[in-house]
C-alpha positions in Angstrom: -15.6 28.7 20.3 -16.5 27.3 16.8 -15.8 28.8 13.7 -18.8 29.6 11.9 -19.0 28.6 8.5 -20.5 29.9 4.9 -23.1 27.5 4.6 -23.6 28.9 0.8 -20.2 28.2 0.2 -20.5 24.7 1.2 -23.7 23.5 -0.2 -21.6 24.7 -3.9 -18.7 22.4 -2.7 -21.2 19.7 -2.1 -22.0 20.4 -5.2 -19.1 20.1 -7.2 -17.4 17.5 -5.3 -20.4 15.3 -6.5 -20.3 16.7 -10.2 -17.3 15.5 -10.3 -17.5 11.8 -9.1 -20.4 11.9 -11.7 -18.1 13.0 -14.0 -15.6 10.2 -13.2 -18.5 7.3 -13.3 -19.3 8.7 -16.7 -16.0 8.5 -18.2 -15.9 5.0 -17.0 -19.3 3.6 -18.1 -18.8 5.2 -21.6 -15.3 5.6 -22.3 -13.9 7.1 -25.8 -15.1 9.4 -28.0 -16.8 7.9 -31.0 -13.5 9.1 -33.3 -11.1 7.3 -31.1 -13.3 4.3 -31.0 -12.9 4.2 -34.9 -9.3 5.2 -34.7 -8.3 2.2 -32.3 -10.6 0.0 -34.7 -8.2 1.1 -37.5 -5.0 0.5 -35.3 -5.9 -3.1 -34.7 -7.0 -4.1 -37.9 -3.9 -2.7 -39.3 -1.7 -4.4 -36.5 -3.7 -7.7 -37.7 -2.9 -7.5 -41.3 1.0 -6.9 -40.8 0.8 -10.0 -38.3 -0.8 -11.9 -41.2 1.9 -10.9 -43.8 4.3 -12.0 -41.8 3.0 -15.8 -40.9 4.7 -18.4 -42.3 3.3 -21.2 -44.0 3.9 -24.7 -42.7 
């Protein structure tokens, strides 16, 4: 005989399993916050100057 199942209980799971592959598609499509954005911005540039000071001119 076949168990019979909580059919509330797995329309929610429906549910969050695809809230949560929306979740993941989001994080991939828009990525960082708009503070780390500027953060990595300011990491680079910095990175780029010290590689500057440190060329040598032929």
């Amino acid at each position: 005989m076949v168990e019979p199942i909580n059919l509330n209980r797995e329309r929610k799971a429906r549910a969050k399993a695809q809230a949560k592959a929306k979740g993941a598609q989001n994080r991939t499509l828009f990525g960082l916050k708009k503070t780390e954005k500027i953060v990595a911005e300011m990491e680079a540039a910095r990175a780029r100057r010290k590689l500057d000071q440190t060329k040598r001119e032929d």
